[in-house]
N, C-alpha and C positions, 0 to 999 in steps of 0.2 A: 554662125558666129565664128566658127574655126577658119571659116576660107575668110570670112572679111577682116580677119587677125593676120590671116595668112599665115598660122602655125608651123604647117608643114612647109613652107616656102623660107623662113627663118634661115638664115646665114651667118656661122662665125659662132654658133650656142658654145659652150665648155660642155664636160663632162656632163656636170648635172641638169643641163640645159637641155643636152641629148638625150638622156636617159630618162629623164621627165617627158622629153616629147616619144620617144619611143614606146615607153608606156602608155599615154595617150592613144597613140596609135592602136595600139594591144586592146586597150578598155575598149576604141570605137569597131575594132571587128566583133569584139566579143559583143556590143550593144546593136550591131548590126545583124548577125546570128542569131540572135536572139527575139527581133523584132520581127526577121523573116518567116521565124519559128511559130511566131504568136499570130502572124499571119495567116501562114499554114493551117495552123489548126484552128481559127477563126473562120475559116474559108470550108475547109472541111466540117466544119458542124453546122456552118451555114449549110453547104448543100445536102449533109444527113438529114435537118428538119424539114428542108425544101420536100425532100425524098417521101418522111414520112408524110406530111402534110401533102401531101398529092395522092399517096396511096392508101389514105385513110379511108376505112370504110365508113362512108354514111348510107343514113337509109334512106328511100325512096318517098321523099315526102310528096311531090307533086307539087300542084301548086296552091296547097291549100298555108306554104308557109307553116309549114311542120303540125300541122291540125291532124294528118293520117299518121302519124306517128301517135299520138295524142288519144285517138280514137284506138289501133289499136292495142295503146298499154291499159284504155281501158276496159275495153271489151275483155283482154286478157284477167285484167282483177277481177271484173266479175265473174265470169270462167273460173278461175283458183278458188272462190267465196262461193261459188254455187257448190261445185266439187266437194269442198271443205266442209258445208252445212251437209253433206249426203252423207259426211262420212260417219258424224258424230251421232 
């Protein structure tokens, strides 16, 4: 909107005219700083998750579609429940 106004190309402003577009000026580096910023660290937690999500450990399900995971948390419970009734 600023370049098809042609703000900065403006000819002849007064004082206040100047001093308003100078400002302007001022707000769009600080708005630009700022986007770069949010960028940055948009970018950087993009590839932290990337990071972890690659390095995560999963288990060795095969291809039963996560069934040997399955089989052994249960074979484990009943291991802990047999264990458990010996002890009592």
């Amino acid at each position: 909107m600023l370049r098809y106004w042609k703000v900065f190309d403006i000819e002849g402003l007064g004082g206040r005219g100047e001093q308003a577009r100078t400002e302007l000026a001022a707000f769009m580096e600080t708005l630009e700083a700022n986007a770069q910023r949010f960028e940055d660290r948009r970018d950087a937690l993009k590839a932290r998750l990337e990071s972890r999500r690659a390095s995560a450990w999963r288990p060795h399900v095969g291809t039963g579609g996560g069934r040997g995971v399955r089989v052994a948390l249960h074979r484990a419970y009943r291991h802990l429940t047999e264990v458990a009734s010996q002890v009592r």
